[in-house]
N, C-alpha and C positions, 0 to 999 in steps of 0.2 A: 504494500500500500504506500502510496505515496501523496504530497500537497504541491499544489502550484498557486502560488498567490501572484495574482493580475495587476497590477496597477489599473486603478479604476480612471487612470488620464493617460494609459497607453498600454493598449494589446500587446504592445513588441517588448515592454519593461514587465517583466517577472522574476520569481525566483522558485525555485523546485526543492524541495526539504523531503527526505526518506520518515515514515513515519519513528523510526528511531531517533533522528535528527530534531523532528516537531514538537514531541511529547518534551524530548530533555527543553526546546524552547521554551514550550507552553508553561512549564514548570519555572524556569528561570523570570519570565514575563510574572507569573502568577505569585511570586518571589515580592514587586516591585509595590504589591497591595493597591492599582490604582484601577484597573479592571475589574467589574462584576466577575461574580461566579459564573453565573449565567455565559455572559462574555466569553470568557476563559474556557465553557464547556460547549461554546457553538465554533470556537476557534476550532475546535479538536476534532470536529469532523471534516473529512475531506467531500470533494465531489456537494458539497451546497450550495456554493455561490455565497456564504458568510461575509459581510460587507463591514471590513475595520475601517472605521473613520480616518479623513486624514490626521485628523490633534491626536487619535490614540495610534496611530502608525507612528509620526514622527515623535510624541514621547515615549514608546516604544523604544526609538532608536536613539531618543538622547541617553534615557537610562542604560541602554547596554552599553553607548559609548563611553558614557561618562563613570558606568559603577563596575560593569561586569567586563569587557575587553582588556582593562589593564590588570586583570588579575590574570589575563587565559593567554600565554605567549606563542607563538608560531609553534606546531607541534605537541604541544597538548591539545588534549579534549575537557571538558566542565558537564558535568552530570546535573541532574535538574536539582540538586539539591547544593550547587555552586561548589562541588567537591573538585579539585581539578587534581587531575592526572597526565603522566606523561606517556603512559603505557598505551600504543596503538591499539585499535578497536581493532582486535583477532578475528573478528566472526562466530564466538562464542553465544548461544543463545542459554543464556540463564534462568533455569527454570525452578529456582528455589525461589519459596516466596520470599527469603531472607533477601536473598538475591538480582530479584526483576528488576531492580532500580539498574544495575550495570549495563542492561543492554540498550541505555539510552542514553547519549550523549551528545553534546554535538562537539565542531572541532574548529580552532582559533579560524581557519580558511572560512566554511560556512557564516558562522557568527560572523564574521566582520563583510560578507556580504548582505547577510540579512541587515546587518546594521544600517550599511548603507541603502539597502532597497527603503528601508522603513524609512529613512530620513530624506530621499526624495522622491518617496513616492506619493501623490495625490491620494490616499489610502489602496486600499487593498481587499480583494474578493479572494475567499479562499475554494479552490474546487481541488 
């Protein structure tokens, strides 16, 4: 499963996130206490057309840039609970419940595009 989020002022400006990539987002996003629940649980489905506003897209991407990027350097990954690691994502699928949380992470590359998607983008539909 996967997400593509559209810039809602341009069909050609997207970004595509693995639903292991999304969830650790959604988590780091949901971290920042300034989205409803609600919100945060329409985000998390793909294939809706889910419409993030432009003010919650670009604070979005101020908070990543400003709180969460400088902690996540080139080559580590940040798990949704802002744990970072440098250890590559194996392709190990974890299936103790102690456990599920490691198979969601995203990585310094991804982040710091989404970051930029979300700060010039005119908001965002997520399908």
């Amino acid at each position: 499963m996967s997400f593509t989020l559209i810039d809602r002022g341009s069909e050609n400006f997207e970004i595509r996130a693995s639903v292991w990539s999304w969830k650790a987002a959604l988590e780091i996003i949901k971290s920042f206490d300034v989205l409803s629940e609600g919100t945060i649980r329409q985000m998390s489905y793909n294939a809706t057309g889910f419409d993030v506003s432009r003010d919650d897209a670009l604070m979005i991407g101020e908070k990543l840039r400003d709180n969460v990027l400088p902690k996540l350097e080139p080559g580590q990954r940040m798990f949704g609970d802002m744990s970072v690691t440098e250890a590559p994502d194996d392709g190990t699928i974890h299936k103790d419940a102690d456990d599920k949380w490691k198979n969601y992470s995203v990585d310094h590359e991804w982040l710091s595009e989404f970051t930029d998607f979300c700060l010039k983008c005119k908001g965002f539909q997520i399908f």
